[in-house]
N, C-alpha and C positions, 0 to 999 in steps of 0.2 A: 504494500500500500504506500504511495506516495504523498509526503507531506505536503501540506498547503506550502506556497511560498512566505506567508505569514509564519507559520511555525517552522517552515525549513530555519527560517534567519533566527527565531529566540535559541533553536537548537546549536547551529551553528556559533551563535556567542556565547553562549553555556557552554560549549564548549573550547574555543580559544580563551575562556575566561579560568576556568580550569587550570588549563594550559599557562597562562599566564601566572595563577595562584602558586603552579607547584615550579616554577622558575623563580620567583620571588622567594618562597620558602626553602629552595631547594639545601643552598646548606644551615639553613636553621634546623633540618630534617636528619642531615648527616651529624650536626652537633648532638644531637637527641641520641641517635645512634651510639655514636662513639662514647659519649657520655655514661650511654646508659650500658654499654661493656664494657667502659673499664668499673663504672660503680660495683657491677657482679664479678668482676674478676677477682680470685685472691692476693692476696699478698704475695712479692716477689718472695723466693725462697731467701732468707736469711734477714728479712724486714720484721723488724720488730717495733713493739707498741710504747710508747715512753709514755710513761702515768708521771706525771706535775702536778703539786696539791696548789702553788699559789696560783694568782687568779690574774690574769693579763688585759688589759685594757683594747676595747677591736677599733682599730683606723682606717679608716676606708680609701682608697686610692680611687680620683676623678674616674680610671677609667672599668671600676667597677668593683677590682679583688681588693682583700683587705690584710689588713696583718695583725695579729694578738701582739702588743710590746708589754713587756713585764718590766720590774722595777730596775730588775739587774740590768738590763740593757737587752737583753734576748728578744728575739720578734721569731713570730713563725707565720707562716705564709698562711692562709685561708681565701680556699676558689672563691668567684666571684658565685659559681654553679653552689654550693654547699650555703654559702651563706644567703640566700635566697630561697635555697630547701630548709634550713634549718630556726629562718625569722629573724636572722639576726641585725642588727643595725649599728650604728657607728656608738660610743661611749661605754657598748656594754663591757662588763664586767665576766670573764669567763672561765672557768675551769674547765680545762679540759686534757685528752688523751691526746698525745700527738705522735705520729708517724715519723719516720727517721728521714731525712733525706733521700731522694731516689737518684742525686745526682751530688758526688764529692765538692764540697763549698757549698751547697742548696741549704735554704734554709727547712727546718721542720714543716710540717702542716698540718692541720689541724684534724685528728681522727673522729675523736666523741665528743664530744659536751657533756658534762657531770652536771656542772651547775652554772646558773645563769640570773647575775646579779644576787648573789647570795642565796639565789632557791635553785633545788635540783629542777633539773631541765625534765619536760615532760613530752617523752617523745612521741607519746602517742595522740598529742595535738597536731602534728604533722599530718593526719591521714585527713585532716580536714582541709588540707588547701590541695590548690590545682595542681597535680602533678605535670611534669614536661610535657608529655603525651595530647593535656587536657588543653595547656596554649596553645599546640603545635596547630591542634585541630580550630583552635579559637582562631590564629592566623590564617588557614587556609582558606574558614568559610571566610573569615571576612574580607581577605583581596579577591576570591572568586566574587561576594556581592559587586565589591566596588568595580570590579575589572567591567562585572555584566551588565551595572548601571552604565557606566561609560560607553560601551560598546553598544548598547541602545537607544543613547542619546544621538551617538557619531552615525549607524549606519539604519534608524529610523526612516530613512528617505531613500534612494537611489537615483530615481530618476528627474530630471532637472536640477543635478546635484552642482551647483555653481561655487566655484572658490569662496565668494559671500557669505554662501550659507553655508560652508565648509566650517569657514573660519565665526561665523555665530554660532553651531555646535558645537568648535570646539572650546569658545568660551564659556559655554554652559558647560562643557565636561569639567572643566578648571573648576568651575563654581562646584560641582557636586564633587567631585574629589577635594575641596578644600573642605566640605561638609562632611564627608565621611572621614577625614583623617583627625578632624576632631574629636568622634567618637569609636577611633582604632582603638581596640583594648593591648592595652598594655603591662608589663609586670612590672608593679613597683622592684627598687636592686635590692631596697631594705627591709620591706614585709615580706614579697614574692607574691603579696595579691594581683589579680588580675582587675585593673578599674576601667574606665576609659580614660580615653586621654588628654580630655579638658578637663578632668577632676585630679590627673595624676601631677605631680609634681615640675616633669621637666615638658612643659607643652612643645619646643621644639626638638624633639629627638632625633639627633641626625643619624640614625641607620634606620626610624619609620618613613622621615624624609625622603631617603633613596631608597626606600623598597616605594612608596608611594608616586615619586617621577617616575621611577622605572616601567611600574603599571599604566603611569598615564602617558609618556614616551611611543610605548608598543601598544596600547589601545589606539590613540593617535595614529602613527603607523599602519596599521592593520585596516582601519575603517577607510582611511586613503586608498589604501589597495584594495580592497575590498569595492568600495564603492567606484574605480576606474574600471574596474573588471566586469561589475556590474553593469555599467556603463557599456561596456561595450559588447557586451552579451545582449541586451538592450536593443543596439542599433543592430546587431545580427538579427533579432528578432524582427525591429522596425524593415529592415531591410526584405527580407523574406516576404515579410506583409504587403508587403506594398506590393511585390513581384506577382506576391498572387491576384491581388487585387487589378493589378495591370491587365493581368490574364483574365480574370474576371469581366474587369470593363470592356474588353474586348471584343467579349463573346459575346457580352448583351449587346455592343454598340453591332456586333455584324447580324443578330438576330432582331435587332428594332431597325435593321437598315433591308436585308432583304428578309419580308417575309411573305409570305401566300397571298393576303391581304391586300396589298400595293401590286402584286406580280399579273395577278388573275385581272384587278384593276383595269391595268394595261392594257391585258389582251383584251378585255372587252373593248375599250377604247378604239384601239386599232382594228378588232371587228366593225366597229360602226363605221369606221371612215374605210373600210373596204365594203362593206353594205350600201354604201352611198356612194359608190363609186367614186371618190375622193384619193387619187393614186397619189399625186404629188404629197397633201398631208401624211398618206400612210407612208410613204417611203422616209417623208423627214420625221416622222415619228418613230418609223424601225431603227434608224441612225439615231435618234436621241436615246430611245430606249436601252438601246446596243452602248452607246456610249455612258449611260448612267448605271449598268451594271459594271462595265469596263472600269469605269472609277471607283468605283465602291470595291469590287473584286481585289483591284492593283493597290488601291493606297486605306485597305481595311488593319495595314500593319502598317501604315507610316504615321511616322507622331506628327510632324509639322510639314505641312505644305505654303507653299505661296498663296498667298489671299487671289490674286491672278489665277491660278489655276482653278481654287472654290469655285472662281465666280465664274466661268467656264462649265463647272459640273452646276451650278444652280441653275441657269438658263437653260440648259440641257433636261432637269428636274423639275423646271417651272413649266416647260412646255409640254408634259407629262398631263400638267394639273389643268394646264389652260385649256387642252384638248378635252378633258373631261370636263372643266367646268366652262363652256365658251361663251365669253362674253360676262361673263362672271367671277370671274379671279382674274389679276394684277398683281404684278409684282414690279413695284418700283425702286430701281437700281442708281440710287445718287451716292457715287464713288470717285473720286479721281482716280487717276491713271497714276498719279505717283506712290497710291499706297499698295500699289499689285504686288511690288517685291516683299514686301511684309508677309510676317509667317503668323500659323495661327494651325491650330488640331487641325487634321484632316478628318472630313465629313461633320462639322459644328455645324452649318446652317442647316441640314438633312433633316432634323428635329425639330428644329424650331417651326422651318415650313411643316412637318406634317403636325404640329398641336395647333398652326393656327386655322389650317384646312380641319381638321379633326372636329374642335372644340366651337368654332366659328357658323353660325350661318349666312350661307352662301346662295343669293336667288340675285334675280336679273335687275328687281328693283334697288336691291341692296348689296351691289356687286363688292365683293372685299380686294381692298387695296392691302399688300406687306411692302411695308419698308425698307429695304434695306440702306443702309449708308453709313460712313465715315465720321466721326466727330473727335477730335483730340485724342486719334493716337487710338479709338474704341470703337470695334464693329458693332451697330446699331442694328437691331429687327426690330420689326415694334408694328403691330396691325389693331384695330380698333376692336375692340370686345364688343361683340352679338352674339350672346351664348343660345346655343340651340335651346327650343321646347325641350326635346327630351335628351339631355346629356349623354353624349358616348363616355362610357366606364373609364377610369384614367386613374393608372397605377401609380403615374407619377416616376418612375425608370426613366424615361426619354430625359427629362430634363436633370434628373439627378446625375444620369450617368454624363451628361455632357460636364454637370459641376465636375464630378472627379477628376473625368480623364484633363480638364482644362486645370487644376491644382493641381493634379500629376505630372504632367506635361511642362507646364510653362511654370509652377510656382504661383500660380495670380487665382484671385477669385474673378467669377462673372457676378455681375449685376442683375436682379430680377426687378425689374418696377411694376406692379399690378395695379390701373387706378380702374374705376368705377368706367370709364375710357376707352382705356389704351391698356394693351398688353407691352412694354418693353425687356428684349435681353440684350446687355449692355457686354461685349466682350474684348476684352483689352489685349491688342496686337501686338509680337513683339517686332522691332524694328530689326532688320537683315542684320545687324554686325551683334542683335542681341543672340538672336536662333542659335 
């Protein structure tokens, strides 16, 4: 079963978010590790336990580990890891077991705690705070949240993906990772509670700091790539569409251009003008007829023809109509001679004559004039609306498909003007050095 592309994408960032959490914790995970075998391991063979009754004072060093100094001058070493497991904090007072050095000049380090500030130390309080294991896991979920917040904000959009609004989500990412690293849980170094991090002590911690760029760095990153890929998967798609579409229009424009309807037409026409012994019309109606399949036939696959050539096939197509309707259709041709080179769809006005012949009534009193003509650069039809008593059915294809193929073709819209009137379609030519 395939995912929506809606849920394909939360899956997809759920999981480079993941991906991202366990690169960020990766060696907090191996400290945990290593930690937690040498804790089980035993003592080197020949290491022995030093028991000290007085009590040494704990100093804590900036960068975490502390040291027991006693009166005599003796210091012994204490992990930064131990005393975070064991609660301890800077002035206390400690008694304890100490370990021998594991390295010739090293100083001791601290095995047990006996006592702690004048009272025995009670270790079985320890089983109430977070063990390693329980931060590690606090870490993970919480850069997976913030990685998948981020990565929802950046890659929420795809398409019309503008540097602009690139760079708008990526300052709302900034805003919500500067809100989530407020409340990063963290381990105090002197209780070893876990709080958040505007309640903790040191608000700027510089290893949350670069674990938290680092996540916003490669979220950043990723939704870049992510969304140019998408992008262009996009226009593979747009692309494709359109090609079928092409094909699509096609097929309709050569099925609204010959069909049975208009054909049999004909023949009846040129029946009557051999029934009437009328030889010279029928012969120049076999040549028109002859010639307005010929064009439709030959340029049913060319995109752009000469407006010169159209107007050639339209005389040829008007004289069609005017044999059937004689003395009752017109078609008036106000064109100069300069705009012939100009390009435009092959077969655009084919349509428009038959919706106004179609849709129009056409009697001797009320003969229909179409228009055609030239005005700034925009081929003009435009005939007066007489709508029949009884409407012929009108699916509306004819004129749609002429919209497509002319924003397929040339990039331009056409004009429709419908008044109470006039029917006008307004269609914008392009000039020779544009084609």
């Amino acid at each position: 079963m395939r995912l929506q592309p809606k849920y394909s994408d939360i899956v997809l960032n759920l999981l480079v978010a993941i991906a991202i959490s366990l690169v960020v914790n990766f060696s907090y995970l191996l400290l945990v590790l290593v930690e937690h075998n040498s804790d089980t391991s035993p003592l080197p063979a020949g290491q022995r336990v030093i028991e000290r009754p007085d009590a040494g004072e704990l100093r804590i060093h900036l960068d975490g580990y502390g040291y027991l100094v006693y009166a005599d001058g003796d210091s012994v070493y204490v992990p930064a890891r131990r005393m975070r497991f064991l609660g301890l904090k800077a002035g206390d007072r400690i008694v304890a077991d100490l370990s021998a050095p594991r390295q010739q000049g090293g100083h001791p380090v601290l095995e047990h705690v006996r006592t702690l500030n004048g009272s025995e130390y009670n270790y079985g309080a320890l089983y109430n705070r977070p063990s390693q294991w329980t931060e590690l896991l606090l870490q993970l979920v919480y850069y997976l949240i913030m990685s998948f917040v981020m990565l929802t904000i950046l890659t929420s959009t795809r398409r019309n993906y503008s540097m602009r609004l690139y760079i708008r989500r990526s300052l709302w990412c900034l805003v919500a990772a500067a809100g989530l690293y407020c409340v990063a849980p963290v381990t105090e170094w002197h209780t070893g509670r876990v709080v958040i991090n505007c309640m903790g002590g040191r608000m700027f911690d510089y290893m949350l700091l670069l674990k938290c760029s680092f996540a916003v760095v490669v979220s950043l990153l990723y939704s870049r790539i992510y969304v140019l890929i998408s992008q262009r998967q996009a226009v593979v798609v747009e692309n494709e569409r359109l090609k079928n579409e092409n094909l699509t229009t096609r097929y309709n424009m050569l099925v609204g251009q010959i069909n049975p309807h208009f054909f049999f037409n004909s023949l009846n026409s040129l029946a009557m003008l051999v029934r009437e012994k009328q030889d010279d019309k029928a012969l120049t109606y076999i040549d028109q007829l002859s010639y307005t399949f010929r064009y439709i036939i030959q340029n049913g696959q060319s995109m752009l023809v000469d407006l010169g050539e159209e107007l050639k096939f339209v005389e040829a197509y008007s004289y069609l109509f005017r044999i059937r309707y004689a003395d009752k259709l017109f078609f008036d041709l106000q064109i100069d001679r300069s705009y012939y080179p100009w390009r435009l769809p092959s077969l655009s006005l084919q349509p428009l004559i038959d919706n106004a012949v179609k849709h129009n009534t056409i009697t001797r009193n009320n003969p229909l004039h179409v228009t055609i003509r030239v005005e700034n650069g925009c081929l003009e039809v435009s005939n007066p609306r007489r709508p029949k008593l009884e409407p012929e059915p009108s699916t509306g294809i004819g004129l749609e498909n002429l919209r497509n193929r002319w924003q397929l073709i040339t990039g331009r819209e056409i004009e429709v003007l419908a008044t109470e009137e006039r029917f006008t379609v307004r269609l914008p030519l392009l000039k020779p050095e544009q084609a």
